[in-house]
N, CA, C and O atoms as a Maestro MAE file, in Angstrom:
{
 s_m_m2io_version
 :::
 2.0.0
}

f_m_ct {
 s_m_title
 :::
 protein
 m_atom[132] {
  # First column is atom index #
  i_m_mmod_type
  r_m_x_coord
  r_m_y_coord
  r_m_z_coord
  i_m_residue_number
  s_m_chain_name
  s_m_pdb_residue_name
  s_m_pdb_atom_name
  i_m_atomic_number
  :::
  1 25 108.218 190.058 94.815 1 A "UNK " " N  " 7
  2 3 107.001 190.868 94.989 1 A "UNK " " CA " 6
  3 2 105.768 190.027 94.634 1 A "UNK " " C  " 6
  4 15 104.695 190.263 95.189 1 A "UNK " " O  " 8
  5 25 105.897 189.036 93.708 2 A "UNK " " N  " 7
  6 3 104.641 188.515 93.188 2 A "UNK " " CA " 6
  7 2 104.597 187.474 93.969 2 A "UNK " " C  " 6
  8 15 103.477 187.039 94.238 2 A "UNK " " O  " 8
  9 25 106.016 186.672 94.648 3 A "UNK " " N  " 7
  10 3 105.581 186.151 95.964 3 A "UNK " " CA " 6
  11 2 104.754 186.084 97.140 3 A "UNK " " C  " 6
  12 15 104.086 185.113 97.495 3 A "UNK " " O  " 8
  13 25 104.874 187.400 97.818 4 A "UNK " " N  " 7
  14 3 103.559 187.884 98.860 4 A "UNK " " CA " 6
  15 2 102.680 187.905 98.278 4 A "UNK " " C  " 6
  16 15 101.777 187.340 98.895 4 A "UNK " " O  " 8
  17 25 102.218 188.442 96.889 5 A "UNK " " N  " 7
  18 3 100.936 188.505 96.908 5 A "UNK " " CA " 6
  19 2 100.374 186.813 96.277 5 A "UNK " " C  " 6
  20 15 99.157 186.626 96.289 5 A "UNK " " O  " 8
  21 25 101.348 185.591 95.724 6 A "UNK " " N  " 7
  22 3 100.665 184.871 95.627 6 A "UNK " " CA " 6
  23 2 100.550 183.842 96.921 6 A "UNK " " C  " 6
  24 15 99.885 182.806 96.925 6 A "UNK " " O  " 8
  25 25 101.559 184.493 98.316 7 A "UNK " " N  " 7
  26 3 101.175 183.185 99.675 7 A "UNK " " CA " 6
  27 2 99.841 183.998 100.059 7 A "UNK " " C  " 6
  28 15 98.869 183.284 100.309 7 A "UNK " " O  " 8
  29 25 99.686 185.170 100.128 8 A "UNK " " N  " 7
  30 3 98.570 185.616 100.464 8 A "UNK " " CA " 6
  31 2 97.119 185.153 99.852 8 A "UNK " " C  " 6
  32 15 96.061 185.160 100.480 8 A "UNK " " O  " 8
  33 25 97.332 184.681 98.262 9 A "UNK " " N  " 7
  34 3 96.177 184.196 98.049 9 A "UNK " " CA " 6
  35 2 96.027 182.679 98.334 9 A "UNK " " C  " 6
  36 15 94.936 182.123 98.457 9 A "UNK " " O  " 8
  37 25 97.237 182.066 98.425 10 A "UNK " " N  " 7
  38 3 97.035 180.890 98.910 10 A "UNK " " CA " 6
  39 2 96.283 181.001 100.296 10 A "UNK " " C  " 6
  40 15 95.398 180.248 100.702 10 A "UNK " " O  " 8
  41 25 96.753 181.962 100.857 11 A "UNK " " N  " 7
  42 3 96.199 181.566 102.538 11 A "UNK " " CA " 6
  43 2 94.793 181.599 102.512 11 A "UNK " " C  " 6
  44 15 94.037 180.768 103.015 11 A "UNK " " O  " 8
  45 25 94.377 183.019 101.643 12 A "UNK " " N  " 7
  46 3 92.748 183.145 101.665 12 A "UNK " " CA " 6
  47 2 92.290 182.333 100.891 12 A "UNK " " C  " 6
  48 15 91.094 182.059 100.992 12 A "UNK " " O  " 8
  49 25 92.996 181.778 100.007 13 A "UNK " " N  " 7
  50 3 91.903 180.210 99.472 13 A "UNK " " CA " 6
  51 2 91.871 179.305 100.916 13 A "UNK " " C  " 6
  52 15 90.744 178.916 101.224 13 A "UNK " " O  " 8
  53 25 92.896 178.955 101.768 14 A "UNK " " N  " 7
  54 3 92.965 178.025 102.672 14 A "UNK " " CA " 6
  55 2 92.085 178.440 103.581 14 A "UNK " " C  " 6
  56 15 91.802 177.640 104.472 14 A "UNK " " O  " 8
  57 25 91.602 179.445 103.580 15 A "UNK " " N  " 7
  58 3 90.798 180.221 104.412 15 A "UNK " " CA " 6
  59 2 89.075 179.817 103.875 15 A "UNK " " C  " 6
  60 15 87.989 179.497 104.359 15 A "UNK " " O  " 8
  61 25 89.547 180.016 102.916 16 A "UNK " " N  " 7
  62 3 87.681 179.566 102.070 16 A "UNK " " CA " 6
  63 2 87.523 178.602 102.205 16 A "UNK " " C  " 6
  64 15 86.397 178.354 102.634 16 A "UNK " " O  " 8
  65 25 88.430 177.409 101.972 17 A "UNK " " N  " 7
  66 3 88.174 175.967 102.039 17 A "UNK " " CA " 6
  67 2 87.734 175.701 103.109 17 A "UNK " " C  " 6
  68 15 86.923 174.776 103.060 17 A "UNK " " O  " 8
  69 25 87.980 176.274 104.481 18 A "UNK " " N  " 7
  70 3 88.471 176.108 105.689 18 A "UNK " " CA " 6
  71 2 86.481 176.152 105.948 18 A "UNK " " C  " 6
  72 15 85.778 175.199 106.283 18 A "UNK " " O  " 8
  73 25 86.076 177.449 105.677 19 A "UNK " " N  " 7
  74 3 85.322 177.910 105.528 19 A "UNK " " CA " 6
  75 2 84.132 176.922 105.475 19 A "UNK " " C  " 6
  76 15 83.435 176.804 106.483 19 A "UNK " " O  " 8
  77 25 83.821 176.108 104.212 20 A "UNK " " N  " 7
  78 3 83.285 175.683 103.196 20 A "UNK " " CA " 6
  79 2 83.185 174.469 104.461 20 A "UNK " " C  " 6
  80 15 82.118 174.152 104.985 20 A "UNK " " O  " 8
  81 25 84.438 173.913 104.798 21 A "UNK " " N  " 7
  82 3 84.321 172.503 105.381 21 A "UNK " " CA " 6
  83 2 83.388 172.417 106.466 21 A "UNK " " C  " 6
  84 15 82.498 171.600 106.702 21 A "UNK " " O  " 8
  85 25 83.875 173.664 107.212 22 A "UNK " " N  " 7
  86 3 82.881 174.158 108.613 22 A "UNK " " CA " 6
  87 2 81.518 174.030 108.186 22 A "UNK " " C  " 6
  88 15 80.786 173.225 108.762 22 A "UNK " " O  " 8
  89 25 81.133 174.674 107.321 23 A "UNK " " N  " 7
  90 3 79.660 174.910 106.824 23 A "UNK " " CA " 6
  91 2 79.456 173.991 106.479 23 A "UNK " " C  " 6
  92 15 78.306 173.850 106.895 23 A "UNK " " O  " 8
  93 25 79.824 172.637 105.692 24 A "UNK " " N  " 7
  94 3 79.525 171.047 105.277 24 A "UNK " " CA " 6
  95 2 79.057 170.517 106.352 24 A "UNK " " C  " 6
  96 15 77.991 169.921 106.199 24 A "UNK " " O  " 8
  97 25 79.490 170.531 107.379 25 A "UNK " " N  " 7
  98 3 79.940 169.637 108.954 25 A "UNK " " CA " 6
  99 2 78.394 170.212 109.690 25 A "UNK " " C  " 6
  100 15 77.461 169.427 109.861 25 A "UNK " " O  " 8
  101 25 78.303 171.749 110.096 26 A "UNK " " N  " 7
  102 3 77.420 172.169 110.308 26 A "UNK " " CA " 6
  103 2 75.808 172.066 109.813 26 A "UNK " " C  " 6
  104 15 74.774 172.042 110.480 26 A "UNK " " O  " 8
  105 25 76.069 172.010 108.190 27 A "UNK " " N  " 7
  106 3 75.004 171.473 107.711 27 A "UNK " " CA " 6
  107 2 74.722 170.004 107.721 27 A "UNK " " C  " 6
  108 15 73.512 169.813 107.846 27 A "UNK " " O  " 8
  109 25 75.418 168.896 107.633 28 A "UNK " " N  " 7
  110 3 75.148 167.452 107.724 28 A "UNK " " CA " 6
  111 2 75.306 167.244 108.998 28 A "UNK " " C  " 6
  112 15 75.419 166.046 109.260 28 A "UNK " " O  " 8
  113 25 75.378 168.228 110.258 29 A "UNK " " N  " 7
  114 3 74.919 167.255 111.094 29 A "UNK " " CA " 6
  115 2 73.449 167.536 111.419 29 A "UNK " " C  " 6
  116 15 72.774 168.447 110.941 29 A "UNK " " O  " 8
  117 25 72.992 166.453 112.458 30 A "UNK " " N  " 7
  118 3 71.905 166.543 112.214 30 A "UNK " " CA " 6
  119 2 71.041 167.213 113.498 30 A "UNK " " C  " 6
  120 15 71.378 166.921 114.645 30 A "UNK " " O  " 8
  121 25 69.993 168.059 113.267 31 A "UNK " " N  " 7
  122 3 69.470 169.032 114.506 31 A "UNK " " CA " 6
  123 2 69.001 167.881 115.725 31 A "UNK " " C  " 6
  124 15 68.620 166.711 115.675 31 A "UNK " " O  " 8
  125 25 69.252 168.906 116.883 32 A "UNK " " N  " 7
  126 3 69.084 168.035 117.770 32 A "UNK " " CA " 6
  127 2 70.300 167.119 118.926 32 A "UNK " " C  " 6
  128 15 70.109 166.570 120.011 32 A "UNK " " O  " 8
  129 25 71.395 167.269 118.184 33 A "UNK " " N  " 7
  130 3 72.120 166.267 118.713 33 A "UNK " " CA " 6
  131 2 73.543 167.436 119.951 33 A "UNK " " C  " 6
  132 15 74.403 166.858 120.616 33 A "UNK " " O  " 8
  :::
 }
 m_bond[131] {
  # First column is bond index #
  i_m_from
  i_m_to
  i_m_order
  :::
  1 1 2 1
  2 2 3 1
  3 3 4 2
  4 3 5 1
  5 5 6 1
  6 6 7 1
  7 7 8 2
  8 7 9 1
  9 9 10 1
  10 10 11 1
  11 11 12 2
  12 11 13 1
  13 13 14 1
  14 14 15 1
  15 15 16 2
  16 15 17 1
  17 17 18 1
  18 18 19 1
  19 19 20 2
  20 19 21 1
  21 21 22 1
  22 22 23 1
  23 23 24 2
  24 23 25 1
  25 25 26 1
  26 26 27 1
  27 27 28 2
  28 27 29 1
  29 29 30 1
  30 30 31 1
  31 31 32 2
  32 31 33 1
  33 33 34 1
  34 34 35 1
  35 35 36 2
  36 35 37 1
  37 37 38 1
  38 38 39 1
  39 39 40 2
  40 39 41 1
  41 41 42 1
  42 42 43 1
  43 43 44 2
  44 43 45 1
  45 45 46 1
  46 46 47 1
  47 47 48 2
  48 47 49 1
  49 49 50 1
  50 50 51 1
  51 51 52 2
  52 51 53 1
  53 53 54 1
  54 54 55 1
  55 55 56 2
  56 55 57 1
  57 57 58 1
  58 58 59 1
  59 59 60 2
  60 59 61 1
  61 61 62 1
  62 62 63 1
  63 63 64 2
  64 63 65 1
  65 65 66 1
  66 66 67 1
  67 67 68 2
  68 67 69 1
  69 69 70 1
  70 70 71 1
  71 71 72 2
  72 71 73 1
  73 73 74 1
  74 74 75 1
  75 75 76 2
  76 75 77 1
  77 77 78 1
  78 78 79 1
  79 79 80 2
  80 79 81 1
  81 81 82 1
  82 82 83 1
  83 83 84 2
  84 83 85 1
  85 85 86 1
  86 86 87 1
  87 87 88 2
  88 87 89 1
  89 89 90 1
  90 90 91 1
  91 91 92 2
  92 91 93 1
  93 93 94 1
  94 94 95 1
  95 95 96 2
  96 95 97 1
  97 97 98 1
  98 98 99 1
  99 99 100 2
  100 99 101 1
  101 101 102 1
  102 102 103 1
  103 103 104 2
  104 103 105 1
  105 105 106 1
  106 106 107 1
  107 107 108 2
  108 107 109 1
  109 109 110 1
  110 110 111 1
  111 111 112 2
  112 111 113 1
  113 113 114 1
  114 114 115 1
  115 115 116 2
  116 115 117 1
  117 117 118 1
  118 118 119 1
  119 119 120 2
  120 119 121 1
  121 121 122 1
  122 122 123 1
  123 123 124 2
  124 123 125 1
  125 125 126 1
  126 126 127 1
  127 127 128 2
  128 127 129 1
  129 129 130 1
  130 130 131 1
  131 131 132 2
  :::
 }
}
């Protein structure tokens, strides 16, 4: 039982990270291109 609920938080951390990287990428690139 404490299984599902800890792949589930793994996924939504993998999900935030996922997140986070997009928004890095988006922000350093540069306008215009």
């Amino acid at each position: 039982h404490i299984n599902i609920l800890l792949s589930s938080w793994v996924e939504f951390m993998h999900f935030i990270i996922m997140l986070f990287d997009v928004k890095s990428i988006v922000v350093n690139k540069p306008i215009g291109t």
